[in-house]
N, C-alpha and C positions, 0 to 999 in steps of 0.2 A: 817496100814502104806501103805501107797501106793509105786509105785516103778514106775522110772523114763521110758518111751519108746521112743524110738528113730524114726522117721516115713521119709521117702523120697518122696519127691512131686515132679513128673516129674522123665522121667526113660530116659534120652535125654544124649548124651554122658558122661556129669558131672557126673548125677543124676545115672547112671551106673558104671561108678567108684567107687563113691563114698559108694552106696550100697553093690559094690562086697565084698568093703574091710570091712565094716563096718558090713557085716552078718558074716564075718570069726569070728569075736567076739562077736558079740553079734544075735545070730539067732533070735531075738524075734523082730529084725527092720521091721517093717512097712515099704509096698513098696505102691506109689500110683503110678498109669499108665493111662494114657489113656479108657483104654478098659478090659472087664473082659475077654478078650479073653487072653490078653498079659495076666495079671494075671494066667489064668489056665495053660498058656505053660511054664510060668516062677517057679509054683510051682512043676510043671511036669519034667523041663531040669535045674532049677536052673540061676544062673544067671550067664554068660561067660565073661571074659575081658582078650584081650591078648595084646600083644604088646609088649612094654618098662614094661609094669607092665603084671601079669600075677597070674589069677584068677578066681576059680571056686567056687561058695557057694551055697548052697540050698536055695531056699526061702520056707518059710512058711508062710510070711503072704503078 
């Protein structure tokens, strides 16, 4: 049976949003970025969104 993944292309204000909130439930979302670098800081510090909205999630992948 396979199981559905959820994946984010572009990590650009949306694609950041949309992430932040989207790994508080389901950690297993695919982040795609630009550069491996963004990737190893973003599994390292997680992904940050403050504002009007206000969110911190881990990334794994």
């Amino acid at each position: 049976m396979k199981t559905d993944r959820i994946a984010i292309v572009g990590l650009g204000a949306t694609g950041t949003v949309l992430a932040a909130a989207l790994l508080r439930n389901d950690p297993n979302t695919i982040l795609v970025g630009r550069s491996n670098d963004m990737g190893k800081t973003l599994v390292k510090e997680g992904i940050r969104v403050s504002g009007a909205l206000s969110y911190l999630a881990p990334v794994k992948n």
